[in-house]
N, CA, C and O of each residue as an XYZ file, in Angstrom:
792
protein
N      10.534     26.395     -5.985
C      11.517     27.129     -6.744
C      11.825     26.400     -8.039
O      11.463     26.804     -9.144
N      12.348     25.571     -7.872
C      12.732     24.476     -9.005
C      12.386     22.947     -8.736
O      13.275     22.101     -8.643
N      10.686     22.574     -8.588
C      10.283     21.911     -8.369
C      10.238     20.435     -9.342
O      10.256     19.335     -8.790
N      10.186     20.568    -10.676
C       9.543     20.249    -11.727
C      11.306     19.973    -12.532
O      12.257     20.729    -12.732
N      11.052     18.518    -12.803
C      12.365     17.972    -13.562
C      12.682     18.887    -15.044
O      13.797     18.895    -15.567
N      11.483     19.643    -15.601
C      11.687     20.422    -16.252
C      12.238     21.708    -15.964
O      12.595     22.369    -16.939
N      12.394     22.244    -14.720
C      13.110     23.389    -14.411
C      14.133     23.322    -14.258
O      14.862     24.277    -14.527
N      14.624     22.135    -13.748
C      15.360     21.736    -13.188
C      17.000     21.594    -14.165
O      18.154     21.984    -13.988
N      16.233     20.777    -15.266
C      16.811     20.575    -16.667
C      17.013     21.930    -17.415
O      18.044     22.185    -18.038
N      15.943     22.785    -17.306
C      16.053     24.140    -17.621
C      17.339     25.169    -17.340
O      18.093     25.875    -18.011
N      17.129     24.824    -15.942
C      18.569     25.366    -14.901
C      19.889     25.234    -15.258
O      20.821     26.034    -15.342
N      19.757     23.909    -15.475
C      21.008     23.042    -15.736
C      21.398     23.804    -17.205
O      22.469     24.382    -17.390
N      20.634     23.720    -17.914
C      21.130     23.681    -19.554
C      21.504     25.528    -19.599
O      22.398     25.927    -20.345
N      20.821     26.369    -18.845
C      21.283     27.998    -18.984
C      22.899     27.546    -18.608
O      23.916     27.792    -19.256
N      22.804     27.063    -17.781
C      24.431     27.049    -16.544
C      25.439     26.930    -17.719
O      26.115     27.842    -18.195
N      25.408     25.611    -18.095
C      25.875     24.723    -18.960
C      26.174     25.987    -20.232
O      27.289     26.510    -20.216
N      25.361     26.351    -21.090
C      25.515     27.188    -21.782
C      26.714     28.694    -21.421
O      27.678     29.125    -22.055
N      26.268     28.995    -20.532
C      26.781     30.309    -20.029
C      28.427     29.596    -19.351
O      29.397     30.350    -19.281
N      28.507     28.602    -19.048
C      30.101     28.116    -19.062
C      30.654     27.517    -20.216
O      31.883     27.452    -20.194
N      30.013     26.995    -21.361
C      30.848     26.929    -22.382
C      30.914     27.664    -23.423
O      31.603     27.388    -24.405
N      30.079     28.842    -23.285
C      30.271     30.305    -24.373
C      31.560     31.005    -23.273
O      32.320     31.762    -23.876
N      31.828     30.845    -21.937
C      33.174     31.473    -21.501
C      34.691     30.800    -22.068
O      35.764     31.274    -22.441
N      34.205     29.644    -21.926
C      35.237     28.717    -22.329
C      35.498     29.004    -23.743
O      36.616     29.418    -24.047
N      34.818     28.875    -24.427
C      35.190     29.069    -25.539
C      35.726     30.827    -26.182
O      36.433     31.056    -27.163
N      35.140     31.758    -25.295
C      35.712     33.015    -25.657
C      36.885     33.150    -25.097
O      37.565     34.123    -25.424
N      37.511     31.969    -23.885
C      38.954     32.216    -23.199
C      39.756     31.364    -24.153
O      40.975     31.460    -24.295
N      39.151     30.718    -24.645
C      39.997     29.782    -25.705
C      40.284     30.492    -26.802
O      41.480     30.520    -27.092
N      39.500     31.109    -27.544
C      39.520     32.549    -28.331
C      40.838     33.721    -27.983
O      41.725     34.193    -28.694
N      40.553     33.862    -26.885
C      41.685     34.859    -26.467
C      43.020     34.500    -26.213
O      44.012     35.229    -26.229
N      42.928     33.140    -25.947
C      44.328     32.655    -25.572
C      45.079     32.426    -27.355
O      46.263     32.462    -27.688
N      44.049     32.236    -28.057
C      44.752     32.232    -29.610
C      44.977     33.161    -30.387
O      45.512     33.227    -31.494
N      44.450     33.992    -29.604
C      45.044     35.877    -30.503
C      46.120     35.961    -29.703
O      47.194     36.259    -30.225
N      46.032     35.661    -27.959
C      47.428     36.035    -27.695
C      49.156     35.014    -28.138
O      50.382     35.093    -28.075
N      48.188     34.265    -28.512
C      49.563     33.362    -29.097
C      50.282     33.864    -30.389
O      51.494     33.934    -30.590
N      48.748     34.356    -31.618
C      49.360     34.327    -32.537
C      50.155     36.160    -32.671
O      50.911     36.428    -33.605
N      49.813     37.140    -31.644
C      50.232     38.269    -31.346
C      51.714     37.711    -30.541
O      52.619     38.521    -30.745
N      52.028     36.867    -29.932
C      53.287     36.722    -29.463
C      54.283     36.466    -30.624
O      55.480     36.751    -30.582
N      53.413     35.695    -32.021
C      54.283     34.753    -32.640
C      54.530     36.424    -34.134
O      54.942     36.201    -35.272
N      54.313     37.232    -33.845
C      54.114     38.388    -35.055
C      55.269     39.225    -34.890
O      56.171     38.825    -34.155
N      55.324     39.859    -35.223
C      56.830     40.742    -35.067
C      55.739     42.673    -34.662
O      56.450     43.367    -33.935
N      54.688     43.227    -34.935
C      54.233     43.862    -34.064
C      53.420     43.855    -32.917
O      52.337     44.424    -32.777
N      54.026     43.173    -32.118
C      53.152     42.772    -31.098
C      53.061     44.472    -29.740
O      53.936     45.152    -29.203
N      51.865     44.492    -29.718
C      52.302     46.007    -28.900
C      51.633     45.428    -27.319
O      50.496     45.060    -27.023
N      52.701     45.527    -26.632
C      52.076     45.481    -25.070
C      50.677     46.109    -24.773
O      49.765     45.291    -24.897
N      50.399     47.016    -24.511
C      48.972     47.027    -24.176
C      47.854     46.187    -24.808
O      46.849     45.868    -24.173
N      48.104     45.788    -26.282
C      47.148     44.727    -26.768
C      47.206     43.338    -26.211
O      46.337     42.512    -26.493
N      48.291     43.049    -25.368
C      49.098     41.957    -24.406
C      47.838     41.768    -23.396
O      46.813     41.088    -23.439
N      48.493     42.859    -22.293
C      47.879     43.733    -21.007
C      46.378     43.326    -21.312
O      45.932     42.386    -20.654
N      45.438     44.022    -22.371
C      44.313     44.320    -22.456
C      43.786     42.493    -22.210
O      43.003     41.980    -21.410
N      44.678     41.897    -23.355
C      43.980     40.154    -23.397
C      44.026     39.984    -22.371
O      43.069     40.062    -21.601
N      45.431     39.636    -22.019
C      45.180     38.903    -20.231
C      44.218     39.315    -19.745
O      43.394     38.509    -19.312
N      43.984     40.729    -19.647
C      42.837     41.224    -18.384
C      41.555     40.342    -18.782
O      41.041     39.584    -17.960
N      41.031     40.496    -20.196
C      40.040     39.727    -20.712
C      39.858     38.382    -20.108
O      38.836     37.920    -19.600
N      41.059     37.817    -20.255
C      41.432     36.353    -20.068
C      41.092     36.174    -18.415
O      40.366     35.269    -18.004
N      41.785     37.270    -17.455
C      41.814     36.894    -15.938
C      39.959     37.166    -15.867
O      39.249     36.396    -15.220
N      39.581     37.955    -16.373
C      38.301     38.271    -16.466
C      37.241     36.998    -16.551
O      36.480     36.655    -15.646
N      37.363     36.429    -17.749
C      36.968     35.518    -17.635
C      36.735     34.760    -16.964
O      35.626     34.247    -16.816
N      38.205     34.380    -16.114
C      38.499     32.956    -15.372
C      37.361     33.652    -13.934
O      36.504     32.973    -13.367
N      37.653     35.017    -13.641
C      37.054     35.042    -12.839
C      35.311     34.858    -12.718
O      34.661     34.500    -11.736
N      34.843     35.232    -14.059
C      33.361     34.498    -14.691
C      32.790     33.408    -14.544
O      31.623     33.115    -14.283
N      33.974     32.637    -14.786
C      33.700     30.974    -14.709
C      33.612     30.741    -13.294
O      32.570     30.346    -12.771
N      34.761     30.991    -12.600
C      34.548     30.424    -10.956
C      33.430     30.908    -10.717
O      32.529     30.123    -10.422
N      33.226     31.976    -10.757
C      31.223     32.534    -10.104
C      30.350     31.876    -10.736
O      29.313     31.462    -10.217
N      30.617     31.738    -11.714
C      28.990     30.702    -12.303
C      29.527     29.573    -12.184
O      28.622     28.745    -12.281
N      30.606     29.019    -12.009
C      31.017     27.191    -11.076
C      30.083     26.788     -9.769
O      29.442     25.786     -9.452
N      30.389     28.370     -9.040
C      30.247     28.461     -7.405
C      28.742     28.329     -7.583
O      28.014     27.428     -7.168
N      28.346     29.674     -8.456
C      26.751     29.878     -8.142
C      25.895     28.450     -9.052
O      24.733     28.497     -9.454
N      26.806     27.310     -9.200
C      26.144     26.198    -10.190
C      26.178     25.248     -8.893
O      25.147     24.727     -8.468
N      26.970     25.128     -8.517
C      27.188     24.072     -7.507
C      25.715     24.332     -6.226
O      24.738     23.659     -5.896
N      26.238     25.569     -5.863
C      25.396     26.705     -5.025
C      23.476     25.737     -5.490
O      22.775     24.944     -4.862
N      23.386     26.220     -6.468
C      22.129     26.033     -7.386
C      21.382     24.475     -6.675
O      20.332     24.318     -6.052
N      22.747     23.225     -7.216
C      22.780     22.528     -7.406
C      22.207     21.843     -5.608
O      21.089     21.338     -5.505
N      22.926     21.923     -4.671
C      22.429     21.727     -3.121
C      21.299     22.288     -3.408
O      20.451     21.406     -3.548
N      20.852     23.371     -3.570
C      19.409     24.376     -2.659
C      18.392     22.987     -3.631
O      17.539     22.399     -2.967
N      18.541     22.649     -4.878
C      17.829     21.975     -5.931
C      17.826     20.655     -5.009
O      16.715     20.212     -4.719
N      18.725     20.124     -4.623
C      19.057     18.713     -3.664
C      18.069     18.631     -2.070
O      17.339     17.739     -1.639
N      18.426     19.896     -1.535
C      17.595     20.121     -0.333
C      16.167     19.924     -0.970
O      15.487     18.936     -0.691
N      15.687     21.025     -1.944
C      14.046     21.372     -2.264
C      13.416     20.183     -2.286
O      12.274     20.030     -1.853
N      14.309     19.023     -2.925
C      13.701     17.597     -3.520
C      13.412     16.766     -2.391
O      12.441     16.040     -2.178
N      14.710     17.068     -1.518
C      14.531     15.975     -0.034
C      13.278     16.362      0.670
O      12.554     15.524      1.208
N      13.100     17.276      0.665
C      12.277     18.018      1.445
C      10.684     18.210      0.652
O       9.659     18.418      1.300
N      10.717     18.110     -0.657
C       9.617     17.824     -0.992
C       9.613     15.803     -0.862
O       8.685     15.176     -0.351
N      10.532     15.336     -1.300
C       9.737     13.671     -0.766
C       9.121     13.408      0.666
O       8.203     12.649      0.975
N       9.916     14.285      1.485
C       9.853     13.863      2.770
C       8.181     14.675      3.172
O       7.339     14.036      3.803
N       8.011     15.602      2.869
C       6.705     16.079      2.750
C       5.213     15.031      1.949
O       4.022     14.941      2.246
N       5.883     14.537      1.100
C       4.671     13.848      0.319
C       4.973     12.555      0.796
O       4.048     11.813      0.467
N       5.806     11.971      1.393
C       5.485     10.983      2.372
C       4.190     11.254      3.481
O       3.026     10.874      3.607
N       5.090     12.097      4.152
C       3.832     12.319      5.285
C       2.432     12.308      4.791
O       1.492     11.563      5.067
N       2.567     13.659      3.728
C       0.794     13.837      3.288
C       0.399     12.238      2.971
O      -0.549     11.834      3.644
N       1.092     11.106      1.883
C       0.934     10.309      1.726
C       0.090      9.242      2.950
O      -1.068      8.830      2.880
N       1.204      8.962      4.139
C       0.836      8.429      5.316
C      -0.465      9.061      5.721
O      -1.328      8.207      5.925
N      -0.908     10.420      5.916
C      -2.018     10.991      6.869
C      -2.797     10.620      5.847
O      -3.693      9.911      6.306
N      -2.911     10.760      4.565
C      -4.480     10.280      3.464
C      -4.229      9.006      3.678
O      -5.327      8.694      4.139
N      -3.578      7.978      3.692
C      -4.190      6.674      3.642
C      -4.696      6.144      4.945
O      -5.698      5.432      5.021
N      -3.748      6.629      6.286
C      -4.372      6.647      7.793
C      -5.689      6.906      8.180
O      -6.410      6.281      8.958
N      -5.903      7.932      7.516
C      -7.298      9.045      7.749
C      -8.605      7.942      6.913
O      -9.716      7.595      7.313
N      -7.948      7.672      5.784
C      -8.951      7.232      4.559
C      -9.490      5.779      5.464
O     -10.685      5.487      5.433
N      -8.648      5.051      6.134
C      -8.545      3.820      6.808
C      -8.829      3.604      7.852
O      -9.040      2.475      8.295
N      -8.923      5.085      8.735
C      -9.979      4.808      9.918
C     -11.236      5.461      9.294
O     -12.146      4.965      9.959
N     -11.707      6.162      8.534
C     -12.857      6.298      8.416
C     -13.898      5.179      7.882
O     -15.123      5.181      8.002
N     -13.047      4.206      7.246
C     -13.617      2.982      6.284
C     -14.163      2.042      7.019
O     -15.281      1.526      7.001
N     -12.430      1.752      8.224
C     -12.673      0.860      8.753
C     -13.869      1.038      9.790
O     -14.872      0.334      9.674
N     -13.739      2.131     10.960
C     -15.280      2.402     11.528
C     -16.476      2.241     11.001
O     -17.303      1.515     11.552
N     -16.748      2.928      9.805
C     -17.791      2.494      9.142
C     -18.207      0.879      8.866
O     -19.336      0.389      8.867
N     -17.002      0.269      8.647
C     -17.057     -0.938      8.209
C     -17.559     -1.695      9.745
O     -18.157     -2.771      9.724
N     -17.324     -1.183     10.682
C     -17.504     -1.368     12.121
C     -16.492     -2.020     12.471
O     -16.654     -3.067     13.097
N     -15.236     -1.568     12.159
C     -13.832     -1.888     13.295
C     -13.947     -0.875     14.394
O     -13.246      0.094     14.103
N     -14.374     -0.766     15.198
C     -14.417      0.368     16.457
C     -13.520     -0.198     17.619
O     -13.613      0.579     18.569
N     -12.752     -1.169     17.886
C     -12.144     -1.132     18.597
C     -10.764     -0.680     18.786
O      -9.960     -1.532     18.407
N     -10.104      0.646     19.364
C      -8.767      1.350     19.236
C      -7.902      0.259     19.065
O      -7.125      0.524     18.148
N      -7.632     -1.167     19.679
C      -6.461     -1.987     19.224
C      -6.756     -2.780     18.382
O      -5.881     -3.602     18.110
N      -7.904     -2.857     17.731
C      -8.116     -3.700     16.608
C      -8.125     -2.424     15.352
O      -7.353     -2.602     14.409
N      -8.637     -1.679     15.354
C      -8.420     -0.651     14.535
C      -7.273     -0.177     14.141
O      -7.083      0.309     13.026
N      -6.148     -0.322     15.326
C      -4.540      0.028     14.710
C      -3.891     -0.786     13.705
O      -3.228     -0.507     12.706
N      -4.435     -2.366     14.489
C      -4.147     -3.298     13.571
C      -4.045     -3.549     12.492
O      -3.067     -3.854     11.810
N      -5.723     -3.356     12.137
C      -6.669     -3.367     10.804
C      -5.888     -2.526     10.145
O      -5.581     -2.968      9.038
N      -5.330     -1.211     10.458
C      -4.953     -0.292      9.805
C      -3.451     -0.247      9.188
O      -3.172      0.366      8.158
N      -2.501     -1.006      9.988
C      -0.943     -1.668      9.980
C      -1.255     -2.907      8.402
O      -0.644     -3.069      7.346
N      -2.374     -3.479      8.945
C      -2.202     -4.819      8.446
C      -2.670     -4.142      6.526
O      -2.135     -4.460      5.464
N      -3.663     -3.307      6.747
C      -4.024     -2.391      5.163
C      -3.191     -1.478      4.699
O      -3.393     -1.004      3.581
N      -2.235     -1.118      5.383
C      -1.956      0.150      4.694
C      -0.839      0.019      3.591
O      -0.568      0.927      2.805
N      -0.240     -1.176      3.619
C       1.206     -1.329      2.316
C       0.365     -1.827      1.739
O       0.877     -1.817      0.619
N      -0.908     -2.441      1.568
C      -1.931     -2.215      0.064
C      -2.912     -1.444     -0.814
O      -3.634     -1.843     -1.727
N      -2.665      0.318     -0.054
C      -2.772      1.528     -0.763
C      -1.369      2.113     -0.944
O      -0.231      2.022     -0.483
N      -1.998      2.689     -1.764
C      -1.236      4.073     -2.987
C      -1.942      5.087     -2.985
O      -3.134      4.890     -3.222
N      -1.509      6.480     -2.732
C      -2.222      7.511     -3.004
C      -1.317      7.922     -4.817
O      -0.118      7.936     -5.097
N      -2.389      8.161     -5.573
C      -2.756      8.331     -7.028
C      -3.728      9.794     -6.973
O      -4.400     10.221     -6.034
N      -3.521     10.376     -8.368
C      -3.892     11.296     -8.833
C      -5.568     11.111     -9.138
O      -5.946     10.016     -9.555
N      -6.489     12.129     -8.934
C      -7.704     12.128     -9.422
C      -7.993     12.899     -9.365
O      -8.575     13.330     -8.370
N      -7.712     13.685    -10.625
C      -8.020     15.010    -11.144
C      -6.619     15.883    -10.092
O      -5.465     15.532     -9.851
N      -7.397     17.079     -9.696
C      -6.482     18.026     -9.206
C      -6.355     17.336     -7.577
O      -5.433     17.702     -6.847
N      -7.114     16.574     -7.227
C      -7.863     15.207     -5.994
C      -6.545     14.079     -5.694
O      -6.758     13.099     -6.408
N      -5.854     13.976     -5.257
C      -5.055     12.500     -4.361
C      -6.061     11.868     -4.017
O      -7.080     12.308     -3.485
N      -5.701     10.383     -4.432
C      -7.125      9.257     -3.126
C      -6.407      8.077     -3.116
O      -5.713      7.741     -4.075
N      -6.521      7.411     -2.093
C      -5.997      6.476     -1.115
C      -6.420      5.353     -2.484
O      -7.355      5.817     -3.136
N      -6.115      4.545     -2.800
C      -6.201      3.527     -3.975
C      -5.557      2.279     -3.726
O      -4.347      2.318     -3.499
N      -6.462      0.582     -3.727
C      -5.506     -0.007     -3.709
C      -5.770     -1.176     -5.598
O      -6.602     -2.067     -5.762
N      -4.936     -0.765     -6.435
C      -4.504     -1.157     -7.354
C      -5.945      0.043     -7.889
O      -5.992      1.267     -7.764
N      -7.084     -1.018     -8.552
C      -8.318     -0.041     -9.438
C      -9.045      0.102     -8.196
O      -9.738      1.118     -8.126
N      -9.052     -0.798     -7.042
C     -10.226     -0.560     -5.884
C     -10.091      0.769     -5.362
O      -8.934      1.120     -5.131
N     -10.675      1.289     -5.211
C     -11.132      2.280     -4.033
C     -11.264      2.287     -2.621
O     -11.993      1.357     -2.278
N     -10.877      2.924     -1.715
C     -10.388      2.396     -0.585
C     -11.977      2.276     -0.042
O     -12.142      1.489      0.890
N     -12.734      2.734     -0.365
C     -14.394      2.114      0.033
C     -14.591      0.539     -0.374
O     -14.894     -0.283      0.491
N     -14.450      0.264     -1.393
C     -14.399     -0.854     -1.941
C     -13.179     -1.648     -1.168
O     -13.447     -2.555     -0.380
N     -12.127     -1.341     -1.381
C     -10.686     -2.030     -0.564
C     -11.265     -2.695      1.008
O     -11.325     -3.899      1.258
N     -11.633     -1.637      1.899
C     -11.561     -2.205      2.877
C     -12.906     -2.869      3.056
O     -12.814     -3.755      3.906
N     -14.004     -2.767      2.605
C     -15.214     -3.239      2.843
C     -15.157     -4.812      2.188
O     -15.916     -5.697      2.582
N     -14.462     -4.951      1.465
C     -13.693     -6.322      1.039
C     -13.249     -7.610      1.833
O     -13.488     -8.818      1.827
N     -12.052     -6.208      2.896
C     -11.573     -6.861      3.693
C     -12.173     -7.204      5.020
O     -11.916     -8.185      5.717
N     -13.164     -6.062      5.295
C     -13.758     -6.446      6.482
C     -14.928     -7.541      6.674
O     -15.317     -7.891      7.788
N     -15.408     -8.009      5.543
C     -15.700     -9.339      4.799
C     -15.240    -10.750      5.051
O     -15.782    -11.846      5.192
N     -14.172    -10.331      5.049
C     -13.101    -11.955      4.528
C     -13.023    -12.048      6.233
O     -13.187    -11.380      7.253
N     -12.685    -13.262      5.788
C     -12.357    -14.606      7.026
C     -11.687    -13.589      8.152
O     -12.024    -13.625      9.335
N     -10.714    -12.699      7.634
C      -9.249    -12.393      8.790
C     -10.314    -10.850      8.886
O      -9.831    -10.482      9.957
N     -11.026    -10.094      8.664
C     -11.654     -8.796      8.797
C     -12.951     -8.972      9.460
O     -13.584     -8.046      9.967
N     -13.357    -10.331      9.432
C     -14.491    -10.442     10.694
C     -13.851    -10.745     12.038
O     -14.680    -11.071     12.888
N     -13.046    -10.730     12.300
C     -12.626    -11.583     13.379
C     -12.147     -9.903     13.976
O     -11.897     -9.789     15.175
N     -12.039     -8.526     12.951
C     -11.556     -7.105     13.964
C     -12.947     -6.620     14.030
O     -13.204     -5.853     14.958
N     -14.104     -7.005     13.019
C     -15.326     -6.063     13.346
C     -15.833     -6.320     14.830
O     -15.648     -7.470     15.226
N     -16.403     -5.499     15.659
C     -17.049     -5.564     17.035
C     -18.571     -6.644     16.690
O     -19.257     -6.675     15.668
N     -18.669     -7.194     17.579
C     -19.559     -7.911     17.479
C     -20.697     -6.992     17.603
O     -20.538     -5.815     17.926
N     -21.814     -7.499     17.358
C     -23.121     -6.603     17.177
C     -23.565     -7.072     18.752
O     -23.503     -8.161     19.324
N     -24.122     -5.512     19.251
C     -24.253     -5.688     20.982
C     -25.705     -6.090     21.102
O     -26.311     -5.807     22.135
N     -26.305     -6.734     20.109
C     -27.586     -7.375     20.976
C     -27.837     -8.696     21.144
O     -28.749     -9.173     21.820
N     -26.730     -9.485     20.302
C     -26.397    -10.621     20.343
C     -24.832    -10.763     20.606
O     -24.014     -9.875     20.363
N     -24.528    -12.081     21.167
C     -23.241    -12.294     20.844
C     -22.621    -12.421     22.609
O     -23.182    -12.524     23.701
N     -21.404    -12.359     22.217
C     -20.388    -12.385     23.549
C     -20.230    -10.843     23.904
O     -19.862    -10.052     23.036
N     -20.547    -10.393     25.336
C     -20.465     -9.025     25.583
C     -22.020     -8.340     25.271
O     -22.072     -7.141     25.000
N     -22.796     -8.847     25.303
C     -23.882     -8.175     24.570
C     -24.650     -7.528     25.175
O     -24.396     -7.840     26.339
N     -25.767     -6.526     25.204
C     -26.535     -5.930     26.435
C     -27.935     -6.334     26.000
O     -28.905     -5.901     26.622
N     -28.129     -7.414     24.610
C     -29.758     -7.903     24.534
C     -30.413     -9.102     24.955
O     -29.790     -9.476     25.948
N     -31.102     -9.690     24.780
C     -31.635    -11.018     25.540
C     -30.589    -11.913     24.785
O     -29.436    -12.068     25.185
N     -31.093    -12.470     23.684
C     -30.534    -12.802     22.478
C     -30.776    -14.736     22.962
O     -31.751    -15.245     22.409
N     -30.255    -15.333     23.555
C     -30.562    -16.661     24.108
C     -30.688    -16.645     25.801
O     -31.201    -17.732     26.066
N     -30.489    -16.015     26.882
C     -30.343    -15.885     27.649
C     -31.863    -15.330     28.255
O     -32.613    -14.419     27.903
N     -31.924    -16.493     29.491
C     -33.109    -16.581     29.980
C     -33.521    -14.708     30.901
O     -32.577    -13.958     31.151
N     -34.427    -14.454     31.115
C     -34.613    -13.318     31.823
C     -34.563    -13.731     33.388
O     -35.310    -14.422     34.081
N     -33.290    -12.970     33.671
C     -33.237    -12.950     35.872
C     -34.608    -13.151     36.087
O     -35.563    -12.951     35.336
N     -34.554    -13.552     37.161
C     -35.958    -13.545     38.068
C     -35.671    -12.939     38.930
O     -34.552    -12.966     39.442
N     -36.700    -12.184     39.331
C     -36.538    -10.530     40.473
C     -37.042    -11.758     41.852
O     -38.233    -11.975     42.080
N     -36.277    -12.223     42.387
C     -36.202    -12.717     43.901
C     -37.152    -11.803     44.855
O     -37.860    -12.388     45.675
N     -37.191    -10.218     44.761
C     -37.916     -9.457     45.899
C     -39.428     -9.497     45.620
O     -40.230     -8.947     46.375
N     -39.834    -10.242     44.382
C     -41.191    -10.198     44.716
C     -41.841    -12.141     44.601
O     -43.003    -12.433     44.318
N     -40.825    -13.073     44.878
C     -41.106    -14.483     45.330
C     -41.605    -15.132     46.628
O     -40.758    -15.393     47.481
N     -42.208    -15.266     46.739
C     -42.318    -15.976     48.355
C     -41.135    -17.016     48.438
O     -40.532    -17.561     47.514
N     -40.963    -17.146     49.857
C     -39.987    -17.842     50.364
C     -40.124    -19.406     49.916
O     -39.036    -19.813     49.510
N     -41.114    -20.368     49.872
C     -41.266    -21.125     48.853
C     -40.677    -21.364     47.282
O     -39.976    -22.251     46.795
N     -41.247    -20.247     46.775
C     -40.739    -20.014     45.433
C     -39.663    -19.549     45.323
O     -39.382    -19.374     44.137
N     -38.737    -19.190     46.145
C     -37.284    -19.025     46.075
C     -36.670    -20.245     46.062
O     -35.884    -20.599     45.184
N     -37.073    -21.049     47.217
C     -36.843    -22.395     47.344
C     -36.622    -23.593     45.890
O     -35.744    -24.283     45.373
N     -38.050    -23.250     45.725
C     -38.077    -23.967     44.382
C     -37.364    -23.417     43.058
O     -37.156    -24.157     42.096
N     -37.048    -22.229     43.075
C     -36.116    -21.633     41.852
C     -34.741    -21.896     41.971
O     -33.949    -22.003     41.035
N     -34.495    -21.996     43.194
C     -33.002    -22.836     43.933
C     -33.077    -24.067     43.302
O     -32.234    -24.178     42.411
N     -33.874    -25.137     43.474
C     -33.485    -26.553     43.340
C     -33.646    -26.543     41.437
O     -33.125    -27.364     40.682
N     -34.375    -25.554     41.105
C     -34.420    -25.901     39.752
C     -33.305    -25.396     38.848
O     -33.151    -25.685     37.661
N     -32.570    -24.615     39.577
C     -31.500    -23.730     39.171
C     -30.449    -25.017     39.465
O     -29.954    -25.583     38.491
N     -30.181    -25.384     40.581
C     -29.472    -27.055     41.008
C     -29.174    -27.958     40.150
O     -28.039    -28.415     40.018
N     -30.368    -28.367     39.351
C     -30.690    -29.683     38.563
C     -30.222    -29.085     37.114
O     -30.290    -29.787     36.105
C-alpha cells in the first residue's frame, strides 16, 4: 500500500496540506466574524451562516486528524510486517544458500552441518543483484565464502572424512586383508594364531 518512504512522505505531505488550508480558512472566518461583530451592520444570518462554516470546518479537521492518525498505524503495521517478512526471506536464502555450499563442500554430517551453518551465518548479508537477492559475505560470494571456510584449519575438522581412507572407512587404505579361516587347515590356523600373538 504505502510501501516506499516515498509514499509514505507523499501521504504525509497531502494530509499535512489538506489540514493547514482548513486551518487557515477557519482562521479566515473567525476574522470576518470578528470584524462583522465590531461594524454597526452586522446581520444575523451572515453570523449563523459563519459559524456553520466555522463548526463545519472543525468538523473537517477532526476527520482528516482521525483518518491521519488512522493512516498513520495501518503505515506502522505494513512496515512491521514487511521487516518481519524480509527477515525470514533473509534467514531461508542464507540457510538454504549454506546447506547447499556446505554439502557440496562435503559437510554432510546433520550435526556438523547445523553447526557449520550457526557458526557462517552472521557472516552473510543478503544484497541486491539485479532484480536477484544473494547470500553475500562482504564482495565474496557465498560459493567462494564457504569453500574458504571449509579449507581453513576450523572447516576441515566439519568436512566427513573421505570413506576409503581414514577413521570409519569401508577401503583397505593401510589395513591388512582378514584371512578367511574356512579355507585354512587346522595347522595354519594355528600358525596365524601365534603370528597374530607376537
Amino acid at each position: 500500500m504505502f510501501d516506499s518512504p516515498e509514499e509514505k512522505a507523499a501521504l504525509q505531505s497531502a494530509i499535512d496540506d489538506a489540514i493547514e488550508g482548513m486551518q487557515s480558512k477557519n482562521t479566515e472566518l473567525l476574522r470576518e466574524v470578528k470584524q462583522l461583530k465590531r461594524g454597526k451592520d452586522i446581520d444575523p444570518s451572515d453570523v449563523t451562516k459563519l459559524e456553520e462554516q466555522i463548526d463545519g470546518l472543525k468538523a473537517e479537521l477532526q476527520t482528516s486528524t482521525k483518518a491521519n492518525k488512522e493512516s498513520e498505524k495501518t503505515v506502522k503495521k505494513l512496515t512491521e510486517d514487511l521487516g518481519s517478512e524480509q527477515e525470514f526471506t533473509k534467514k531461508l536464502l542464507i540457510d538454504n544458500g549454506l546447506t547447499a555450499e556446505l554439502t557440496a563442500n562435503g559437510v554432510t554430517n546433520p550435526a556438523h552441518l547445523s553447526g557449520a551453518r550457526a557458526l557462517l551465518r552472521d557472516g552473510l548479508d543478503v544484497v541486491a543483484d539485479g532484480k536477484d537477492r544473494v547470500a553475500r559475505a562482504g564482495e565474496k560470494s557465498i560459493v567462494d565464502y564457504v569453500k574458504e571456510w571449509s579449507d581453513s584449519d576450523i572447516g576441515k575438522n566439519y568436512v566427513a572424512a573421505d570413506q576409503t581412507t581414514g577413521g570409519g572407512s569401508g577401503g583397505d587404505g593401510d589395513k591388512p586383508t582378514p584371512t578367511d579361516l574356512s579355507k585354512m587347515t587346522a595347522t595354519q590356523k594355528m600358525d596365524a594364531g601365534r603370528a597374530k600373538a607376537a
